[in-house]
TORFI-515224 format. One record per residue (C-alpha): x, y, z. Coordinates in steps of 0.02 Angstrom, whole numbers, plus 50000, padded with zeros to 5 digits. Layout:
N
XYZ/...
END
This chain:
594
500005000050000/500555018249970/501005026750101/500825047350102/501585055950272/501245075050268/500775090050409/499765105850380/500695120550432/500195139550449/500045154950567/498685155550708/497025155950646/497145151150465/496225135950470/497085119050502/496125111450619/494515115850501/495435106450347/495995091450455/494095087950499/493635090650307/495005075550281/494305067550417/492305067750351/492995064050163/494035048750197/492445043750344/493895041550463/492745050250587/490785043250563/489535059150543/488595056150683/490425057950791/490925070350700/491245091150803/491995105150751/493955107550787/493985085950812/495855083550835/496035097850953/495775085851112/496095098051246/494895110551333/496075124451314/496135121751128/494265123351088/494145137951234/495795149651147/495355144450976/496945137850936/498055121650923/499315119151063/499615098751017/500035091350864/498705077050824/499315063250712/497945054650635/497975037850508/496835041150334/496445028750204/495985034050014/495915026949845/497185036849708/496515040149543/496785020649489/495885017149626/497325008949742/497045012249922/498335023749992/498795027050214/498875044150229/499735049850396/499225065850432/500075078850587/499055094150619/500125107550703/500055121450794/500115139350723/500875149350864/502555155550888/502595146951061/502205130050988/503665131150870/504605115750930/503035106050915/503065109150733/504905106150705/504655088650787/503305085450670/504205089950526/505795077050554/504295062750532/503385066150360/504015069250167/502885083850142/501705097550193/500065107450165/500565126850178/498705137050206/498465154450201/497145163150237/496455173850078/495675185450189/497255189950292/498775184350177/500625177450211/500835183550390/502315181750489/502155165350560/501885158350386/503435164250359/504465153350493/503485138850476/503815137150284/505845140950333/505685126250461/504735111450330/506165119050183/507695115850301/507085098050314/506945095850124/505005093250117/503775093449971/502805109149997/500975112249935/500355129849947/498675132949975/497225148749978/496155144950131/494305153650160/493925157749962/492225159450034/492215174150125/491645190150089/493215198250133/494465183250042/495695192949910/496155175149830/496965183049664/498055195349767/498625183049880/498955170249751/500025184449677/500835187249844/501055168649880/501855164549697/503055181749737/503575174949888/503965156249850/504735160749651/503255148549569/501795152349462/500275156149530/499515139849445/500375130049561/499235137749716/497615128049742/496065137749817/494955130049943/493665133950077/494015120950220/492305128250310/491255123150151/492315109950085/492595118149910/494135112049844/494675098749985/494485082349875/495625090949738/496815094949888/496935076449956/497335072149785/498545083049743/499425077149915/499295059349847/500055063849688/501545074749742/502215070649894/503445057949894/503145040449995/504185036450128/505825024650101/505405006650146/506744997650240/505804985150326/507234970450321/508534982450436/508444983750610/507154994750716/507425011250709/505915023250766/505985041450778/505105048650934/504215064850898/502955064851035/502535055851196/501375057151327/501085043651508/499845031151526/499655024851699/499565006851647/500445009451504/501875018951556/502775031351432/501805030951260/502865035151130/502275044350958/503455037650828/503835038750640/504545020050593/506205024250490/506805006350472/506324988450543/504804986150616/504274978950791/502714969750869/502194968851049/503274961551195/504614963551121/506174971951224/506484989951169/507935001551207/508005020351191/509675024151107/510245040051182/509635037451351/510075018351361/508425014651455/507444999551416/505724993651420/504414980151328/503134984951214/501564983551315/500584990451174/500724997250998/499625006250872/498935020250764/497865035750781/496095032950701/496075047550763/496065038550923/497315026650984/496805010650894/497814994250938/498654986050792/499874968350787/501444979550694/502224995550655/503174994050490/504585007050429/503775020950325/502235019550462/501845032950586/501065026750743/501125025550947/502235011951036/501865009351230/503625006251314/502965001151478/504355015951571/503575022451722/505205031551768/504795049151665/506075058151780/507635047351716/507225051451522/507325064351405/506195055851267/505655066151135/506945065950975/507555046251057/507645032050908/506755014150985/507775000250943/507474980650966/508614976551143/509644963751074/511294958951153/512314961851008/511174975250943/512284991150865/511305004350827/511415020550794/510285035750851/509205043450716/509625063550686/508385068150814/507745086050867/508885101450917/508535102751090/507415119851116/508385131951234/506945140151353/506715158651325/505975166151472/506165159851664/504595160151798/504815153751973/503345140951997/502825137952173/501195127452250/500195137852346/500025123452473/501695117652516/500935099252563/500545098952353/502705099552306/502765082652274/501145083952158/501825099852075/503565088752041/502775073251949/501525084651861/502815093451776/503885076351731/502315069451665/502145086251554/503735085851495/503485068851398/502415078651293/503275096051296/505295095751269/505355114051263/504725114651456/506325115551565/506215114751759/507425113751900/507095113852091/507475127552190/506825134852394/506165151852427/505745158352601/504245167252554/503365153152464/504415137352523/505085123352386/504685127052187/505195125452028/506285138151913/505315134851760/506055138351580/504765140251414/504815148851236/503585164851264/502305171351360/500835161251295/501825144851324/501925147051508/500175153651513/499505136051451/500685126151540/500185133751726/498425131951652/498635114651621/499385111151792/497995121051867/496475109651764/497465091651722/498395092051917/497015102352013/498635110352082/498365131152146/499935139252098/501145153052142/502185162451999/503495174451992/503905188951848/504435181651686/506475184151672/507675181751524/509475170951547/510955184551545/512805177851528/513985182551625/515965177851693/516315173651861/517815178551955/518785164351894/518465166351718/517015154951704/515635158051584/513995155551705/511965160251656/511075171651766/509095162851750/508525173251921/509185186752049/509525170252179/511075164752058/511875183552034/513385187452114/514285205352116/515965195952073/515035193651896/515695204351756/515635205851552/513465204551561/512555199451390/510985196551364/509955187251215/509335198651067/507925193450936/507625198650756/505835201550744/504915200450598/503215212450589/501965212550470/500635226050449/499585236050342/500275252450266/499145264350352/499795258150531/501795261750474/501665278150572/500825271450736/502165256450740/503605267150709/503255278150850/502805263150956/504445253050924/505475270650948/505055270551131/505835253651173/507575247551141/507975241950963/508885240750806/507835245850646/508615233250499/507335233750356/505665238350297/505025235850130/503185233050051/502605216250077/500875213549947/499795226949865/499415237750046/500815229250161/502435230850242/503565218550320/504795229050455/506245220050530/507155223450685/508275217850823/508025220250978/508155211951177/507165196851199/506725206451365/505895219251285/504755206451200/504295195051325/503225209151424/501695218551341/502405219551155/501115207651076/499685218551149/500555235551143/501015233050954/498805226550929/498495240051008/499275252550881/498745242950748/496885239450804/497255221250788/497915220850617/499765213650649/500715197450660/502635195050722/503905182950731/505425180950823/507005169650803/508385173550939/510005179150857/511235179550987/511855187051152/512605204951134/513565214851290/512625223951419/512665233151590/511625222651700/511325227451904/510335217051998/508715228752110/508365225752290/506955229852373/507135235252583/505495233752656/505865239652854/507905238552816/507685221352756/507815212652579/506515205752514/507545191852389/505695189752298/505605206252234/507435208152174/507735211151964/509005209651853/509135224851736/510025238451621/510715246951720/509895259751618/508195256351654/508535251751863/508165266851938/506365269651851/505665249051882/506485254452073/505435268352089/503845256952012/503995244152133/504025255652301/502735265052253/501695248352204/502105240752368/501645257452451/499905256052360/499865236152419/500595231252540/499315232452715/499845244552837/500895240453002/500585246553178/502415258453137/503125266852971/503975254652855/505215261652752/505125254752558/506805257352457/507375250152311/509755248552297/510715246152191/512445240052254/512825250952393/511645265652346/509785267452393/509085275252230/507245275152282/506085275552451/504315279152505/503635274952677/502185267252726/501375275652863/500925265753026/499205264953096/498925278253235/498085274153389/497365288053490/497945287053663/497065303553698/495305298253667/494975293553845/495645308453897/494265323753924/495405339353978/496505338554105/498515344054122/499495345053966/500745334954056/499915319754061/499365320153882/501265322453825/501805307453919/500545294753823/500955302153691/503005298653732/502405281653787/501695276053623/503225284153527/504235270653624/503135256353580/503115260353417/505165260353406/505005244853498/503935239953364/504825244153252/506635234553313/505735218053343/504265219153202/504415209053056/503385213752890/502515199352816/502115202552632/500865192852572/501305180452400/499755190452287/500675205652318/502135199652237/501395194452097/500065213552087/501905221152080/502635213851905/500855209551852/500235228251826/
END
């Protein structure tokens, strides 16, 4: 039987998950009466945000136009710039892939990485119009703009509407035609390509794998390559779209293999090859994934301190499914034993603590998103700064990880973005017109300055007409100083930043007058300042309640009055020596929240 393996890629919102469930109803992989909108986006989260945050492999069957029957293995992907490792991994496991655009928006900037990610792995690409259907589509023009931009004629660019189903069939056939099958090298040993894995509790560790060579039944003894562990096929199969139990995985076959490994803390499983554990067995590891270096840091903390153990095997069970996720254990005073926890953006945290908050039922605690400077120690040792807990003032020669970023938008907005851009920190590289009414703008600039409100400041000037990408470039030199916060004469290690030294002395003045606004008030003044080194470059205080000793007082001599009021000044200084401020954990997180 043929054998066609293939993904759909494209930016956020251009209709993947739409075509997969066209594919799905044409080949009746799904029956009608089954059949829901969005069908291989499993999780909650998905269907609530409207987007896809997990590939979904899923096994098709077809006749070709001589009416052989052909597999089709089909990975949708997800279309955010968060989720790119998830479609890199797919990519390594299929020949070709489905590249939609949406007629109504055009080639936007996510497009753009995507198609640079399936061409550095040497796949068949077939470019498609999405949404021909709407009243606001501008197929010809973007045809124009998608032949421009890959050097083809516009021919070559099909046209569907994946809502309606206009155009699909043609689609599926045109996949069966031009993308290439698979290699077949059934007769060498196993060797199966992990891009995805997720744990069973019977089960163990499921593996998603793309079959390069071999092929392998069930109880047999596995080994992964790279990490040496071994296990026994408990359970193999397909997607159908669910998991669906077959007797073998052949090579050119894309498919799930249960390896019976319940220790998840011991491997690092995604990009692994499977191989048959034989004693003289010599094989070598498949070119598996680059691992993803985390972009941004948050400290991750369980608001009930009895839940750590929870919060630790939650996050080893999501990183079988999410290599990008990076985690490391570390103590705080204020909130007790956590997690310093590494991901690729914003929006990639956001769903993970969501995740631990519905999948776990765990309540957590999280810090302020923080970049990884570079620095040299005092022996000449290059070290990574991921928090204020691992800075030292021996450090010296700071860098600190810049981005080019990629921005698309329409012409009219080229003022407003400009203007917007000019107030942050940044290189301006190139702009040029991108389509008919278009520009693409290019610029470098900190991966700090990013990671914070950019996405909605830059929507904001735009009205919600703009898309962005960003690839890190490398780390350039900069003047870091790490912020402390006093609160009563005391640091508060929770509220310390590492900055530019350029911008310290503003965020210092931010957070005391946040904390002044938050925190609740003592029985004495509490001095709020913010140092840097040996210099206090910022303080507010935060007046004490005041009792009135005099109320019970009705005239009387002066005297007496004055020594209450001497009396209470005493307390209060007592107070004040022995009194210790407890902040409570939601202020820390109103202060770099706001």
């Amino acid at each position: 039987m043929k054998t066609k393996n293939f993904v759909i890629i494209a930016h956020i919102d251009h209709g993947k998950s739409t075509l997969a469930d066209r594919f799905l109803e044409i080949t009746e992989t799904v029956q009608k009466g089954k059949m829901r909108s969005q069908y291989l986006d499993a999780m909650d989260l998905e269907r609530e945000k409207g987007i896809t945050i997990k590939m979904a492999p899923v096994r098709m069957f077809w006749k070709d136009k001589a009416g052989e029957q052909v597999m089709l293995n089909l990975i949708d992907t997800p279309g955010h710039i968060d989720f790119n490792y998830e479609v890199s991994r797919s990519l390594a496991a299929v020949e070709g892939a489905i590249l939609l655009v949406d007629a109504t928006k055009g080639i936007q900037a996510q497009t753009i990485t995507n198609l640079d990610l399936a061409r550095k792995q040497g796949l068949v690409i077939i470019p498609v119009i999405n949404k021909i259907d709407s009243p606001a589509a501008r197929t010809e023009d973007v045809k124009k703009e998608i032949a421009e931009f890959l050097g083809i004629d516009d021919s070559e660019i099909m046209s569907i509407s994946a809502k309606t189903g206009e155009g699909v069939l043609e689609l599926l056939e045109a996949v069966i035609e031009k993308i290439p099958e698979p290699q077949i090298e059934e007769n060498k040993p196993l060797r199966a390509l992990i891009f995805d894995s997720k744990y069973d509790t019977f089960l163990g560790v499921v593996a998603y794998v793309r079959i390069m060579e071999g092929k392998v039944k069930a109880n047999e003894k596995i080994i992964l390559v790279n990490s040496k562990t071994q296990g026994i096929v408990k359970e193999l199969g397909i997607f159908n779209p669910a998991m669906k139990t077959i007797d073998e995985l052949k090579a050119g076959e894309i498919g799930y293999i249960a390896t019976g490994i319940k220790e998840t803390e011991k491997i690092g499983i995604i990009g692994d090859t499977i191989s048959i554990n034989t004693p003289d067995a010599k094989v070598e590891s498949l070119p598996g994934y680059k691992e993803s270096e985390p972009k941004i840091f948050v400290s991750v903390y369980p608001e009930d301190q009895g839940e750590f153990e929870q919060l630790k095997l939650a996050l080893s069970k999501l990183k079988l499914n999410d290599s990008a996720l990076f985690y490391q254990q570390q103590n705080f005073y204020v909130f007790g034993r956590g997690f310093l926890c590494g991901f690729l953006g914003t929006l990639h945290a956001e769903i993970t603590m969501e995740r631990l908050r519905r999948e776990f039922g765990l309540e957590i605690v999280i810090g302020a998103p923080q970049v990884a400077y570079r620095a040299v120690d005092q022996k000449g040792q290059p070290v990574m700064i991921y928090n204020p807990l691992n800075w030292s003032d021996s450090y010296k020669d700071f860098s600190e990880p810049w981005a080019e970023l990629r921005i698309i938008i329409g012409e009219s907005y080229l003022g407003r973005v400009f203007d917007f851009i000019s107030e942050l920190e940044s290189k301006h590289i190139e702009s040029y017109p991108f389509g008919s009414d278009r520009y693409m703008l290019i610029y470098e600039m900190p991966l700090r300055e990013i990671i914070g409100k950019f996405y909605e400041g830059l929507l904001n000037v735009t009205q919600g007409f703009a898309s962005f990408t960003y690839k890190e470039i490398e780390y350039r030199e900069t003047d870091l100083v790490k912020l402390d916060i006093l609160v009563a004469g005391k640091p508060e290690d929770a509220l310390s930043r590492i900055l530019p030294k350029s911008n310290a002395i503003a965020e210092a003045r931010r957070i005391v007058l946040k904390l002044k606004e938050l925190l609740p008030r003592e029985s004495f003044a509490v001095p709020l300042q913010g140092k840097i080194g040996g210099n206090i470059v910022s303080r507010e205080t935060l007046s004490g309640f005041r009792k009135d000793v005099l109320a019970p007082l009705y005239g009387g001599d002066y005297t007496r009055k004055k020594k209450l009021l001497e009396k209470q000044k005493k307390g209060k200084e007592k107070m004040k020596e022995k009194g210790v401020v407890r902040i409570p954990p939601e202020v820390f997180l109103k202060v770099f929240g706001s």
